[in-house]
VOLUMMAR-330238 format. One line per 5 residues: number of its first residue (from 1); their letters; for each residue x, y, z of N, C-alpha, C. Coordinates in Angstrom, 1 decimal. Layout:
N
NUM) A) X,Y,Z,X,Y,Z,X,Y,Z  ...
***
This chain:
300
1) XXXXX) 0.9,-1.2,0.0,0.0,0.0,0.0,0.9,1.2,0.0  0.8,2.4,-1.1,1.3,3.6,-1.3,1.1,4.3,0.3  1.8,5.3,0.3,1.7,6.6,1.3,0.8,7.0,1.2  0.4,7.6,0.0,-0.9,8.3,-1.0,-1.9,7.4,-0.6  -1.7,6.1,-0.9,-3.5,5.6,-0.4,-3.8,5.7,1.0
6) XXXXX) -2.7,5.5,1.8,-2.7,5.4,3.1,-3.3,6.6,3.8  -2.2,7.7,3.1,-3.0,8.4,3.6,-4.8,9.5,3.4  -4.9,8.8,2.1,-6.5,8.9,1.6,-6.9,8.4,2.6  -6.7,7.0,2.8,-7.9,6.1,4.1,-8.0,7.0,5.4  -6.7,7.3,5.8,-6.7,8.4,7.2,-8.0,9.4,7.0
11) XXXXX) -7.7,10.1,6.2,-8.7,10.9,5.9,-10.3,11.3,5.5  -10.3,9.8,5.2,-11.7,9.7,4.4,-12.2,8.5,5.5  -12.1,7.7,6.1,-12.7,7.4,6.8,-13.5,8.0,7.9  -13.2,9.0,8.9,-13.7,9.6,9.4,-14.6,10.5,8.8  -14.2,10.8,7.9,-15.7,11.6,7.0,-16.5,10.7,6.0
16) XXXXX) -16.7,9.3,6.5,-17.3,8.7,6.0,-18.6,8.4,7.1  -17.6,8.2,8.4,-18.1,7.9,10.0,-19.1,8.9,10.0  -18.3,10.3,10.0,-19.2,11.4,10.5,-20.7,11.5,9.6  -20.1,10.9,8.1,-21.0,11.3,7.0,-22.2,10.3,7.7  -21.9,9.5,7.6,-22.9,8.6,7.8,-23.5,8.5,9.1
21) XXXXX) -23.4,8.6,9.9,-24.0,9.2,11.7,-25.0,10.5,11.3  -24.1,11.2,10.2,-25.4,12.4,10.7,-26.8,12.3,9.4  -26.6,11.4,8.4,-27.4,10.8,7.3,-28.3,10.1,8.3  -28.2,9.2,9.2,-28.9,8.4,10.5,-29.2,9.2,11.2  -28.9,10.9,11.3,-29.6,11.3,12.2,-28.8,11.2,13.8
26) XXXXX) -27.3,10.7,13.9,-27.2,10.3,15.4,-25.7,11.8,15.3  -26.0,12.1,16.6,-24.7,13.4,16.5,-23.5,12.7,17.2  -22.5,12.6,16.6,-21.5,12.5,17.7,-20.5,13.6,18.2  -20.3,13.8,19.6,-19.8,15.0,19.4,-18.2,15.4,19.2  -18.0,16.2,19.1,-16.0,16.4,18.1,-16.0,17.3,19.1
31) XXXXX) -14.9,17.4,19.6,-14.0,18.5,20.2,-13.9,19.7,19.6  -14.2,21.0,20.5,-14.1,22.3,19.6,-13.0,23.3,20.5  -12.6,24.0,20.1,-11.7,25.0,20.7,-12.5,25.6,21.4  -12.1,26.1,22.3,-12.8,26.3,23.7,-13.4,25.5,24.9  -14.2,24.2,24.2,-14.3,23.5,25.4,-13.7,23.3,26.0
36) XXXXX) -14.2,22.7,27.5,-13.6,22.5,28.8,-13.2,21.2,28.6  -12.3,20.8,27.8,-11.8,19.6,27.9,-10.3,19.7,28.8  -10.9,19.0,30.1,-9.4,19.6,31.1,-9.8,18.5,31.8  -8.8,17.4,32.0,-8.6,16.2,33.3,-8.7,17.1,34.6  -9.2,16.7,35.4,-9.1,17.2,37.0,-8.8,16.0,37.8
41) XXXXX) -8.0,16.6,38.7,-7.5,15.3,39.4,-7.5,15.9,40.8  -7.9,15.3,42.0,-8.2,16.1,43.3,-7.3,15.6,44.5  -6.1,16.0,44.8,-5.2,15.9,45.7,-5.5,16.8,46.9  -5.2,15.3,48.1,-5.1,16.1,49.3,-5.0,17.1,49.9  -5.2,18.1,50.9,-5.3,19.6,50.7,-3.9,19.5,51.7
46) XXXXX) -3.1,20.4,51.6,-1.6,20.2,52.4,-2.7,20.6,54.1  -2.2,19.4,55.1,-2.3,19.8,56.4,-2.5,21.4,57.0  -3.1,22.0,57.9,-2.4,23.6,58.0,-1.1,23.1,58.7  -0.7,24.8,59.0,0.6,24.4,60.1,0.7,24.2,61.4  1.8,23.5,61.7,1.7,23.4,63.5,1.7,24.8,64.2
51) XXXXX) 0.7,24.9,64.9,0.9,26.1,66.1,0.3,26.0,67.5  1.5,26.0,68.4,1.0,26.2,69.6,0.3,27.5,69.8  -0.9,27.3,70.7,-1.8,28.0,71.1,-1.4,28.7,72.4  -2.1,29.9,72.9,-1.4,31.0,73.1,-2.2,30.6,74.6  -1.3,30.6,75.9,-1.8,29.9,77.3,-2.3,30.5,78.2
56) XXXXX) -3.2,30.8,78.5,-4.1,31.8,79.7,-4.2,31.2,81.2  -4.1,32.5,81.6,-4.1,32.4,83.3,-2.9,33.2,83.7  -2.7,32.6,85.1,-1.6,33.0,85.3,0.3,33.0,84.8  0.7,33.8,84.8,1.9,34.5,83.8,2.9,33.2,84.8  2.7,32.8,86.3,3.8,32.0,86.8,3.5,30.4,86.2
61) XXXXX) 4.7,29.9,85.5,4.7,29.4,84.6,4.8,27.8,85.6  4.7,27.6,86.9,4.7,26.8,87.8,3.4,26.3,88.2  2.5,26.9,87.9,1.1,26.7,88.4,0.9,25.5,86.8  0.0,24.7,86.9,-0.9,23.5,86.3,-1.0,24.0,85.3  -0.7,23.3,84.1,-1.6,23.4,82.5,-2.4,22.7,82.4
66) XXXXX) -3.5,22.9,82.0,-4.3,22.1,81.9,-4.8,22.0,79.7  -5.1,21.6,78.7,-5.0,21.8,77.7,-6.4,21.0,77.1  -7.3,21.8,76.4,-8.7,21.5,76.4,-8.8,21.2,74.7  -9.1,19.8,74.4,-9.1,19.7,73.3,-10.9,19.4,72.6  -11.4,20.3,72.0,-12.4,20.3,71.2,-12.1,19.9,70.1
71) XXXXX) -12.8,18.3,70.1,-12.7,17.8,69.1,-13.7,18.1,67.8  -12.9,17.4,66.7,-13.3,18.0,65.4,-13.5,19.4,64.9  -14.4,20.1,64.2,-13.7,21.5,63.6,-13.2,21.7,62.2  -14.0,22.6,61.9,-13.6,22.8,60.2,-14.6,22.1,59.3  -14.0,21.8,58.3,-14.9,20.6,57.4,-14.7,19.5,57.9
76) XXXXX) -14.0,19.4,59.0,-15.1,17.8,60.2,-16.2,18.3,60.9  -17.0,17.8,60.3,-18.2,18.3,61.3,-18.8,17.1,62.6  -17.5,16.1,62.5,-17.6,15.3,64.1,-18.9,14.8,63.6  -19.5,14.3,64.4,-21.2,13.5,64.3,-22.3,14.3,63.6  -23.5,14.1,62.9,-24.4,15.0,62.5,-25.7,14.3,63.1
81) XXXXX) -26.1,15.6,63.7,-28.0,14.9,64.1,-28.6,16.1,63.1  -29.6,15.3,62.2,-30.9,16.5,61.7,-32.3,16.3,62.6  -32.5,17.8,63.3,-33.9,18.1,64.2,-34.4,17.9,63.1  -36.5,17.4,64.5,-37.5,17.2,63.8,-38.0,18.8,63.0  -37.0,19.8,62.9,-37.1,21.3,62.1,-36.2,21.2,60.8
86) XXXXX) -35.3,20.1,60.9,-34.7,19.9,59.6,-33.3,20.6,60.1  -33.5,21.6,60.8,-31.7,21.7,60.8,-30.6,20.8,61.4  -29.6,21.1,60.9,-28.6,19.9,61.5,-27.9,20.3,62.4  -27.6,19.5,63.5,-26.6,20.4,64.7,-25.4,19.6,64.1  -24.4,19.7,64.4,-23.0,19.8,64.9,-22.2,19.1,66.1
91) XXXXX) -21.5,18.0,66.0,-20.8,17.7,67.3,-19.5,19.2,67.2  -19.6,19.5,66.3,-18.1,20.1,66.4,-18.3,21.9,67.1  -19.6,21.7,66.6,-20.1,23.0,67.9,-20.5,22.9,69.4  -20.7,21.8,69.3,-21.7,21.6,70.9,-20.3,21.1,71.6  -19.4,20.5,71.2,-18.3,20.8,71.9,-16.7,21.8,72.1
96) XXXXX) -17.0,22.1,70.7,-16.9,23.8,71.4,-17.0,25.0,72.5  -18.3,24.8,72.2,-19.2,25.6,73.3,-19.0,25.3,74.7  -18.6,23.7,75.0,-18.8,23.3,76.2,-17.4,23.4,76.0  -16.3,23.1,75.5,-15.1,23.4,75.9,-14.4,24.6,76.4  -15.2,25.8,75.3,-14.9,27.2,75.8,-15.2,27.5,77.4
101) XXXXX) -16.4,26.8,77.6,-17.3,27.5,79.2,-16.3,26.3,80.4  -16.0,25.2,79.8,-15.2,24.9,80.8,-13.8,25.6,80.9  -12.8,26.5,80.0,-12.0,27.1,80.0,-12.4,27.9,81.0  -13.4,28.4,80.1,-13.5,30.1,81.0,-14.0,29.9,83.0  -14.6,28.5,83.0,-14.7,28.5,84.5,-13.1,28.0,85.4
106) XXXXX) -12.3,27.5,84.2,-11.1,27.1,85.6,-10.3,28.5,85.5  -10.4,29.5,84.5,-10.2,30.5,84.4,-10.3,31.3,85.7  -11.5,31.3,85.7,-12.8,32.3,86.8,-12.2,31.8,88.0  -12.0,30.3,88.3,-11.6,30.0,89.6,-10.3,30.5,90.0  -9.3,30.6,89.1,-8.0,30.8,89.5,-7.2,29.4,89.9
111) XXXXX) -5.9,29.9,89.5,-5.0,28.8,89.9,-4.3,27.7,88.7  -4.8,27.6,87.8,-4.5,26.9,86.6,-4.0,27.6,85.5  -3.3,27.5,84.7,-3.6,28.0,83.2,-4.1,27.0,82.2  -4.0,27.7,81.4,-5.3,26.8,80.2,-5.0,27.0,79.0  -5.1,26.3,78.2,-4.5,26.3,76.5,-5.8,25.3,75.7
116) XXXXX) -6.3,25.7,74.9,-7.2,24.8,73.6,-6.4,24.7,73.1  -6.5,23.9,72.1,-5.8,23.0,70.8,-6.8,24.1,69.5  -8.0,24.7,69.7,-9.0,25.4,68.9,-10.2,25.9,69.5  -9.8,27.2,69.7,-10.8,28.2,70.0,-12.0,28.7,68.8  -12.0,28.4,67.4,-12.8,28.3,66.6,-13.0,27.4,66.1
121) XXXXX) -14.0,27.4,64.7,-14.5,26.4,63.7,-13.1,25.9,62.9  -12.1,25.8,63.5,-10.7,25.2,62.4,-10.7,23.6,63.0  -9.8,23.3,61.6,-9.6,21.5,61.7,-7.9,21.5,62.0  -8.3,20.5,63.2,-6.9,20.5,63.6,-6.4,19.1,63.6  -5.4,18.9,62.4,-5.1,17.3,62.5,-5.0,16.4,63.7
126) XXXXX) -5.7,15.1,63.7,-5.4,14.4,64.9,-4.0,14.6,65.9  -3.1,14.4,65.4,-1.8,14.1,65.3,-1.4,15.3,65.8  -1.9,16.4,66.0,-1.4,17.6,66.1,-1.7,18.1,67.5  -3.3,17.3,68.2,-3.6,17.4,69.7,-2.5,17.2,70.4  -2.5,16.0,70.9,-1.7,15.6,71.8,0.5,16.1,71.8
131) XXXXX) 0.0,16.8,70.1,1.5,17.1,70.6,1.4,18.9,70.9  0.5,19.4,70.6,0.7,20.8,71.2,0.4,20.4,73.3  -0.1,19.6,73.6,-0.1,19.2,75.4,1.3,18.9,75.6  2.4,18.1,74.6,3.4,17.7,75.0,4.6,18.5,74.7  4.4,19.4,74.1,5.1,20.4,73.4,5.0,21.4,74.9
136) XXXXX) 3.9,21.8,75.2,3.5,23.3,75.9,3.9,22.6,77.7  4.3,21.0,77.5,4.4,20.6,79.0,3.7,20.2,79.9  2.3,19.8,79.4,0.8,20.0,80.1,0.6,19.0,81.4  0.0,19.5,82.0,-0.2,18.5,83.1,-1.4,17.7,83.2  -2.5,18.2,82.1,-3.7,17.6,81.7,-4.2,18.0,80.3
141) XXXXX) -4.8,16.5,79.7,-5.1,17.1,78.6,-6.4,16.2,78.2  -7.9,17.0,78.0,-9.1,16.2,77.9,-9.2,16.6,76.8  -9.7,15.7,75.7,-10.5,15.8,74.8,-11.7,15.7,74.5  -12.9,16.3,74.0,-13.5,16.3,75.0,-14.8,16.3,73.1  -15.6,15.5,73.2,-16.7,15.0,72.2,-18.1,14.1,72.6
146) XXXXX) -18.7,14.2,71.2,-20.3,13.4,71.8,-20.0,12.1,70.7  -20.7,11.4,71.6,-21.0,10.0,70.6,-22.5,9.5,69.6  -22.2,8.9,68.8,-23.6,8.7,68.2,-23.6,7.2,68.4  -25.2,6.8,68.3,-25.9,5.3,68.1,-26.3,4.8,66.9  -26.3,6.1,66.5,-26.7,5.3,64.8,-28.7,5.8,65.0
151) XXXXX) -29.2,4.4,64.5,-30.8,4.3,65.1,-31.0,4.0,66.3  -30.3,3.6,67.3,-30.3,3.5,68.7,-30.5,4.5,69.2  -32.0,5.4,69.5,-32.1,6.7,70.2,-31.9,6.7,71.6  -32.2,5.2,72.0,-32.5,5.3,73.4,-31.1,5.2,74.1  -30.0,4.9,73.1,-28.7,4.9,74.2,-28.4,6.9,74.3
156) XXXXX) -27.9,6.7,75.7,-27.5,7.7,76.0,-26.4,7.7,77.7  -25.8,8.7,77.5,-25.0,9.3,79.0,-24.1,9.4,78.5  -23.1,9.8,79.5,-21.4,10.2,79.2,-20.7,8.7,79.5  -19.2,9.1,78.4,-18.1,8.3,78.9,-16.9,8.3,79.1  -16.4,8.3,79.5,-14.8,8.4,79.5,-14.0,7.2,78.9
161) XXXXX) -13.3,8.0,78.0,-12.0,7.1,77.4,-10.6,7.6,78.2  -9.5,6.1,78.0,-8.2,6.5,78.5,-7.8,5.8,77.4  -6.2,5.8,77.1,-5.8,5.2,76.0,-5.1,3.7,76.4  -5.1,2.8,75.7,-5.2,1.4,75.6,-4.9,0.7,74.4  -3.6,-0.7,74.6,-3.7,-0.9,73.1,-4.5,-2.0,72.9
166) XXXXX) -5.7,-2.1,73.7,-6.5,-3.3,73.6,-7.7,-2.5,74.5  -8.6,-2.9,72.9,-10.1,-1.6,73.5,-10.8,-2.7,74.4  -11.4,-2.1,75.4,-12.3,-2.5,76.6,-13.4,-3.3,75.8  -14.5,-2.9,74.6,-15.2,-3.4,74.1,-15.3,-3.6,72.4  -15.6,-4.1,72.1,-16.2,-3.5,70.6,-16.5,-2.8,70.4
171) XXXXX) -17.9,-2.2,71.1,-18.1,-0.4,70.8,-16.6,0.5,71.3  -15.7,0.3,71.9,-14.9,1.4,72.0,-13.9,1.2,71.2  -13.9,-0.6,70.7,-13.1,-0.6,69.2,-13.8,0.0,68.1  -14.6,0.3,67.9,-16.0,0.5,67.0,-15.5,2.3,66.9  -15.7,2.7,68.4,-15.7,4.4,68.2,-14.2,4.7,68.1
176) XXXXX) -13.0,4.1,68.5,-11.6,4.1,68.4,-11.6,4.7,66.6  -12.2,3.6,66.1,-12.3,3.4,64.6,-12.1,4.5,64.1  -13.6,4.7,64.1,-14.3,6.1,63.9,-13.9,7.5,63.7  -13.1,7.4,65.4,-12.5,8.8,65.3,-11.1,8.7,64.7  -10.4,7.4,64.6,-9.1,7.9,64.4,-9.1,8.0,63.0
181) XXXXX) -10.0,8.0,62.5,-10.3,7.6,60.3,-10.3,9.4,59.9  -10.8,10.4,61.0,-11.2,11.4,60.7,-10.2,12.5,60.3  -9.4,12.2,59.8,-8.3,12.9,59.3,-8.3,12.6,57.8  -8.8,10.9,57.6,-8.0,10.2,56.3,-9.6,10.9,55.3  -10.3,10.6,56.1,-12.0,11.1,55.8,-12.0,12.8,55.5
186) XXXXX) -11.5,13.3,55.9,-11.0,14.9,55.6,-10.1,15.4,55.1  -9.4,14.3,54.0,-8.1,14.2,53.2,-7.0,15.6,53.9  -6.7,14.8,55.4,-5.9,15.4,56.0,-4.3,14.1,56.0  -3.2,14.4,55.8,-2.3,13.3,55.4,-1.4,14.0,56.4  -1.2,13.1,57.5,0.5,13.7,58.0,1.0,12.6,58.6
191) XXXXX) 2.3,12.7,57.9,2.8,11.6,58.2,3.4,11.1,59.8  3.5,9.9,59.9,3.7,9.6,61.3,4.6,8.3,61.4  5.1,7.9,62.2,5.9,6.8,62.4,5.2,5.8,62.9  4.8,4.6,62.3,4.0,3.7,62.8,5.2,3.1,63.8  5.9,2.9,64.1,6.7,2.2,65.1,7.1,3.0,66.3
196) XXXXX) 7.0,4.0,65.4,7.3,5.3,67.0,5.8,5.3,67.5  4.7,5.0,67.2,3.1,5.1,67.8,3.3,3.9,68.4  3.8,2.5,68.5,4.0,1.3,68.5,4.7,1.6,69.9  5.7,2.0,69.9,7.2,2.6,71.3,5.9,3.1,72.0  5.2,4.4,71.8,4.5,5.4,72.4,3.7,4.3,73.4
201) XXXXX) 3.1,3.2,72.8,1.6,2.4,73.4,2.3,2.2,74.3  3.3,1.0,74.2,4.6,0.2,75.6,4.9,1.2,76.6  5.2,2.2,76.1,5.9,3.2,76.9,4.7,3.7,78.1  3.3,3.6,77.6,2.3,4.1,77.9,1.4,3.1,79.0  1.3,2.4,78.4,1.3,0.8,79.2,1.9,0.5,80.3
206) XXXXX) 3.7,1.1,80.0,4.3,0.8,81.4,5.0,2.0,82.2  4.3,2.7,81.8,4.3,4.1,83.0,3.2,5.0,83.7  3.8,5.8,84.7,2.8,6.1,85.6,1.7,7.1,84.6  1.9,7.7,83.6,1.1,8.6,82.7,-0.6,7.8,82.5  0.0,6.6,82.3,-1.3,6.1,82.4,-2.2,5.7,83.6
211) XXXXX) -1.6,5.2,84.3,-2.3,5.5,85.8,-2.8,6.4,86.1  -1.8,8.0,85.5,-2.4,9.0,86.4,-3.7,9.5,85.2  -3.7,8.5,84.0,-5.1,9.1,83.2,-6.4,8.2,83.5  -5.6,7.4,84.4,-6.9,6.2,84.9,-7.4,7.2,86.0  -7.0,7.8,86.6,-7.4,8.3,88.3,-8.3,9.5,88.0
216) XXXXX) -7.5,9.9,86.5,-8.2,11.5,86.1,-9.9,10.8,85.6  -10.6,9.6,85.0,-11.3,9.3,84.7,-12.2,9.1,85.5  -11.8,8.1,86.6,-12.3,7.6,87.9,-13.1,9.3,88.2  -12.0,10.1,88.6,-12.4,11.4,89.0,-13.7,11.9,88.7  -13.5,12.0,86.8,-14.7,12.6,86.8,-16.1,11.5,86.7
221) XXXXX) -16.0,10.5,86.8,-17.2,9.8,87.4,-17.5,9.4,88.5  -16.6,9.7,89.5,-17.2,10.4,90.9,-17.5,11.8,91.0  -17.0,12.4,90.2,-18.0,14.1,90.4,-18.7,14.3,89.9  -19.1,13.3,88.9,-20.1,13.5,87.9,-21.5,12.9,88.4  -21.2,11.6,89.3,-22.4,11.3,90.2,-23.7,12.3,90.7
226) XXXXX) -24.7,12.1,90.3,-25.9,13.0,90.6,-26.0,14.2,90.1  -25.0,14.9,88.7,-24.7,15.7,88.2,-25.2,15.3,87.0  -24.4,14.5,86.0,-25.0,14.0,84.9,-25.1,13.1,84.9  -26.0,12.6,83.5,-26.0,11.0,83.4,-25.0,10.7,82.8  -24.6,9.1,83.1,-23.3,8.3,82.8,-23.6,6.8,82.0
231) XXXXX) -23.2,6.5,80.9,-24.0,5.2,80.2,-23.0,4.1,81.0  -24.1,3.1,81.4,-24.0,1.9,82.0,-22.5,1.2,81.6  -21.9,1.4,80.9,-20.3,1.3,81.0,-19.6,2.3,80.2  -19.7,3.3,81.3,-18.7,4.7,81.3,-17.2,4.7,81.1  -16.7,3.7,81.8,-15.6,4.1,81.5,-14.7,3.4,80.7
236) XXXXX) -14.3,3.3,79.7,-13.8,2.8,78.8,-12.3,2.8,78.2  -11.7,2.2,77.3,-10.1,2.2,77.0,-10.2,1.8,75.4  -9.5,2.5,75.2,-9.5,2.0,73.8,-7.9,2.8,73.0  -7.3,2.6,71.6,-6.3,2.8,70.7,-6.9,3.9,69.8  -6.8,5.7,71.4,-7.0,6.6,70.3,-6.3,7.1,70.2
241) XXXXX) -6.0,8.1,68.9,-5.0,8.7,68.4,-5.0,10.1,68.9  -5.7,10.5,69.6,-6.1,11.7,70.4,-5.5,12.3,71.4  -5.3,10.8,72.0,-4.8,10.8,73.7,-3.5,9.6,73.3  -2.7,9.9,72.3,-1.1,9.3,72.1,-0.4,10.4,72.8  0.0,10.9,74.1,1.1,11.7,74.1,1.6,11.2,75.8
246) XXXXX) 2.8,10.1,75.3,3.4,9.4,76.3,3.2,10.0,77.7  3.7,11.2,78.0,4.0,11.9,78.9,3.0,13.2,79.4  2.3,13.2,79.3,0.7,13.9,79.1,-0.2,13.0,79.8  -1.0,13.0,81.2,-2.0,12.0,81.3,-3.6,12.7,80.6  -4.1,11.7,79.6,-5.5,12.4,78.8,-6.5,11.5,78.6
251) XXXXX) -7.4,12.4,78.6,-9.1,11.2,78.8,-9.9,12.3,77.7  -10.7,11.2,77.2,-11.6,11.4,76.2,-12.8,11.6,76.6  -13.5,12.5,76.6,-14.7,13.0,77.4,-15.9,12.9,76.3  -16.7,11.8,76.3,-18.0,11.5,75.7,-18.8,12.4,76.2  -19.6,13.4,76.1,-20.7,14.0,77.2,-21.7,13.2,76.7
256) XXXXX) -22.0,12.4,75.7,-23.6,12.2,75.6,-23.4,11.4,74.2  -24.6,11.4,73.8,-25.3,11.1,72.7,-25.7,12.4,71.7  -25.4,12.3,70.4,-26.2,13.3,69.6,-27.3,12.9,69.3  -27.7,11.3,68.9,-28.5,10.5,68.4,-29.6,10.6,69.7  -29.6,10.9,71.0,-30.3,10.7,71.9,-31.4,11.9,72.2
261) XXXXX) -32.4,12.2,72.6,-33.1,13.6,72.6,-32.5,14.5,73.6  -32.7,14.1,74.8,-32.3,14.0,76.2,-30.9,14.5,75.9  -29.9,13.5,76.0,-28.8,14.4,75.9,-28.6,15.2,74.9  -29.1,15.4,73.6,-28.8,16.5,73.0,-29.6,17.6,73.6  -30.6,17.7,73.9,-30.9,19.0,74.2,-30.2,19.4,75.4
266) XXXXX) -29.7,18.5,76.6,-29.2,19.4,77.7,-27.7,20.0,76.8  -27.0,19.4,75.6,-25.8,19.9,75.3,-25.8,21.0,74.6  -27.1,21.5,73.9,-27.4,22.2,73.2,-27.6,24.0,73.9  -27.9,23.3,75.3,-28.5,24.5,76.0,-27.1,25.0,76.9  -26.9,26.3,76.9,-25.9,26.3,77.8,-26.2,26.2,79.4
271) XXXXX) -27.3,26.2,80.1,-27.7,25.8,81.4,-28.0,24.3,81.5  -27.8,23.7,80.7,-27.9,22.2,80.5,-26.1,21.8,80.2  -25.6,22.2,80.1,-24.0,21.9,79.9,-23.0,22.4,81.3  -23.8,23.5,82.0,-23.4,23.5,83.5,-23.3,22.5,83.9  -23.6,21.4,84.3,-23.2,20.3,85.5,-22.1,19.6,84.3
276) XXXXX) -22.3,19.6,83.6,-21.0,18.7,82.6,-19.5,19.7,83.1  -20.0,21.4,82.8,-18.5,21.9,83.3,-18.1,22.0,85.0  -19.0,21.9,85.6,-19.0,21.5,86.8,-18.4,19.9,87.4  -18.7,19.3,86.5,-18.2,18.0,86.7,-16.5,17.6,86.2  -16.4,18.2,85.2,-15.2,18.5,84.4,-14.0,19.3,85.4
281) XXXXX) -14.9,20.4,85.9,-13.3,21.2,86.4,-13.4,21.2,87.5  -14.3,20.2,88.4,-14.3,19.6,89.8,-12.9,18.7,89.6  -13.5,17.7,88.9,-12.5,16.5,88.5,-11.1,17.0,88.3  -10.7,17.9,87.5,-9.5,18.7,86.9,-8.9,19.1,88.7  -9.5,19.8,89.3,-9.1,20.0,90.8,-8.3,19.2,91.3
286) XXXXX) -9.5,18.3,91.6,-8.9,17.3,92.7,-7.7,16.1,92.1  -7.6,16.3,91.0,-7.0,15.6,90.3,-5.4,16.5,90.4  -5.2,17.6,90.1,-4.2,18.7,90.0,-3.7,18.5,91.9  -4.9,19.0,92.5,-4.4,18.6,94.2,-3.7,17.9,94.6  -4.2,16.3,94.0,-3.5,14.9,94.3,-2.1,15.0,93.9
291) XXXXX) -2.1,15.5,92.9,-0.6,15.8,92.1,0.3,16.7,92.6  0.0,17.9,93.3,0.1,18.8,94.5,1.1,18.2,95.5  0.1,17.4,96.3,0.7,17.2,97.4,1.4,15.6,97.5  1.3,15.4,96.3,2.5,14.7,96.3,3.6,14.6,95.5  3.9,16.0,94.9,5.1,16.2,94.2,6.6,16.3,95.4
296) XXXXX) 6.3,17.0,96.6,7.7,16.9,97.4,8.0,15.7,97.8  7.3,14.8,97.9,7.6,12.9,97.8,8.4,12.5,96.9  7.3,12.9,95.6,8.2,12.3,94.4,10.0,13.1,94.3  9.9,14.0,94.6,11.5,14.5,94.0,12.3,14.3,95.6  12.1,13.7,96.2,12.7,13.1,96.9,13.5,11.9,96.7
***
């Protein structure tokens, strides 16, 4: 076959194709200059940057940190309930709100300082809590969120997580899950050393940090008695990525159910979230005290 025929065929076939599609009546469509013919491809959005948060209270830098983590934030919107009005609430507001008002009461009492991880609607990588408490030196660090049931309305009350490399239940393997996905789910990417998280567990396992986050838990479910409700196995352990910071003791503060009526409305209301911060920075006290009066022991 010549060049010449060859390239006859190149050319005449397609206007044989097109001839004959539009003789049938069928349109096929051709590329024109201007269309939006452009591939899109959607990469992860770079992390923000690390920043420690700026520490309130008192200036003597000897007094207690205490470091209040409001989970979720940003385009995490943490759990979603739609009211029988149609609007949707927010885990990532309702613990906000209660995070800020327990700030502002250990504030009000004196004697502590106090640091959030996020005083606004921003997303703050998992990964990035527990190290601004370990960075800033903290002596406590709650995280503090609501849990859902799914169609289970009727579960409800608070619970407390401590960290564990073997969850207490299913469900706290179940909510471990959950929360620690919420980064990968919010195409949040930072990288981390899975064998340095591995060192962190052992390390955590076999020191006092975890003890002293077992006693901080205990705490607030003795001050929480007759204050708020507590779900029939409150206190819980599980492999979260929240409360990874070896040297930091930290508990994960469930206040409730969003899925539940009952506890969402008392979290919704700020006179209904009083005994939750009353319970909270009772707990934070006597916990800081214990630690108090037995620090001239320990440096002995």
């Amino acid at each position: 076959m010549s060049v010449r025929t060859l390239l006859l065929m190149i050319l005449a076939v397609p206007a044989l194709v097109l001839g004959g599609a539009r003789a049938l009546g069928i349109e096929i469509p051709v590329p024109e200059w201007g269309r939006d013919y452009v591939m899109r491809f959607t990469f992860a959005p770079e992390p923000p940057a690390f920043e420690l948060p700026k520490v309130e209270g008192p200036s003597d830098t000897t007094r207690p940190l205490v470091v209040i983590d409001a989970g979720h934030g940003g385009r995490d919107p943490g759990k979603v309930q739609r009211l029988s009005s149609g609007r949707e609430v927010y885990e990532k507001d309702i613990v906000l709100a209660l995070s800020l008002e327990l700030r502002d009461r250990l504030l009000e009492s004196g004697g502590v300082r106090v640091a959030m991880t996020r005083e606004d609607d921003r997303i703050i990588p998992l990964a990035y809590r527990p190290e601004i408490a370990r960075q800033l030196d903290a002596d406590v660090f709650v995280s503090i969120h609501i849990d859902s049931a799914g169609d289970r309305a009727e579960v409800s009350g608070a619970t407390v997580y401590t960290l564990s490399n073997e969850a207490s239940s299913e469900a706290a393997a179940r909510f471990a899950e959950r929360e620690n996905a919420a980064d990968r789910l919010n195409g949040i990417e930072v990288e981390t050393d899975s064998s340095a998280v591995s060192e962190i567990l052992v390390e955590l396992s076999q020191s006092r940090t975890q003890e002293d986050a077992v006693e901080l838990a205990e705490l607030i479910l003795r001050e929480g008695q007759g204050k708020i409700k507590f779900h029939p196995f409150a206190k819980r352990s599980a492999e979260l990525a929240v409360l990874r910071a070896p040297d930091v003791p930290g508990v994960l503060f469930e206040s409730g159910f969003v899925t539940n009526r009952n506890d969402l409305a008392k979290l919704m209301d700020k006179e209904g979230r009083r005994a939750y911060v009353d319970t909270l920075e009772r707990a934070i006290r006597v916990y800081l005290a214990r630690r108090a009066d037995t620090a001239p022991a320990a440096s002995q």
